[in-house]
C-alpha positions in Angstrom: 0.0 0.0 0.0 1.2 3.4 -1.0 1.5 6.1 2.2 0.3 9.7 1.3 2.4 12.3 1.8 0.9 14.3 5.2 1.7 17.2 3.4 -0.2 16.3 0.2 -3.2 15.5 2.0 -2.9 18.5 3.7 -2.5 20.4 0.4 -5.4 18.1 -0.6 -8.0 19.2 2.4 -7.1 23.3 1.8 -7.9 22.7 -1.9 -11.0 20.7 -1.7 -12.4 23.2 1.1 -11.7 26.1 -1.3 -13.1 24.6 -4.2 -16.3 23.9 -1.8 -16.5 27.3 -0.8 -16.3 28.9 -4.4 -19.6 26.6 -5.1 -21.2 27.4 -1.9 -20.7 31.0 -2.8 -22.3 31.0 -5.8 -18.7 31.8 -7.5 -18.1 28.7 -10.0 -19.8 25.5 -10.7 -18.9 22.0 -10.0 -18.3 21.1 -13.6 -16.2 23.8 -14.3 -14.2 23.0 -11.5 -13.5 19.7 -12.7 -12.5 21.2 -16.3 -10.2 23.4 -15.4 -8.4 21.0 -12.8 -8.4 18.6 -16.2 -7.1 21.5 -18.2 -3.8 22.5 -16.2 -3.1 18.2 -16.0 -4.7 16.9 -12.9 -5.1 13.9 -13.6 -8.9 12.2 -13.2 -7.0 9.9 -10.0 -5.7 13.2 -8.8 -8.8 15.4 -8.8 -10.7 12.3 -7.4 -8.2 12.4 -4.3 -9.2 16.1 -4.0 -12.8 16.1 -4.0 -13.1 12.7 -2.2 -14.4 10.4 -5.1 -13.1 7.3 -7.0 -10.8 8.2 -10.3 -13.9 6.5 -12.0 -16.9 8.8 -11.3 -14.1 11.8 -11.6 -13.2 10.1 -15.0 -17.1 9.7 -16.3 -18.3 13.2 -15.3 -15.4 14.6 -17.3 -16.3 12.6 -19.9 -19.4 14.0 -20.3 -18.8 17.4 -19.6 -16.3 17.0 -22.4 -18.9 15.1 -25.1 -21.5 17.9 -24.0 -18.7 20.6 -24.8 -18.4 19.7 -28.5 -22.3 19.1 -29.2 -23.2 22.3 -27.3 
């Protein structure tokens, strides 16, 4: 089993609780969230670790915001 770095997951928590607050604020949406983390290379394992869901559902929701992107 692979140990996290305490300071990543620190890094981690601070992220994920400003990204929460930005949506609780009215500031940015989920989605968007998620394409910009995807646009400066997080990966979908990466982001996933951030917002506290598998690399899978991170992986599908891009997905589909991404196929929505090109037909809308």
């Amino acid at each position: 089993m692979v140990e996290i770095d305490p300071i990543v997951k620190r890094l981690d928590v601070l992220i994920r609780l400003m990204l929460d607050q930005q949506i609780k604020e009215g500031k940015v949406l989920r989605k968007d969230q998620l394409l910009f983390m995807d646009s400066v290379g997080l990966t979908s394992g990466e982001i996933g670790k951030i917002l506290g869901q598998s690399s899978k559902d991170i992986a599908s929701q891009l997905n589909s915001l991404k196929k929505k992107g090109k037909t809308g």
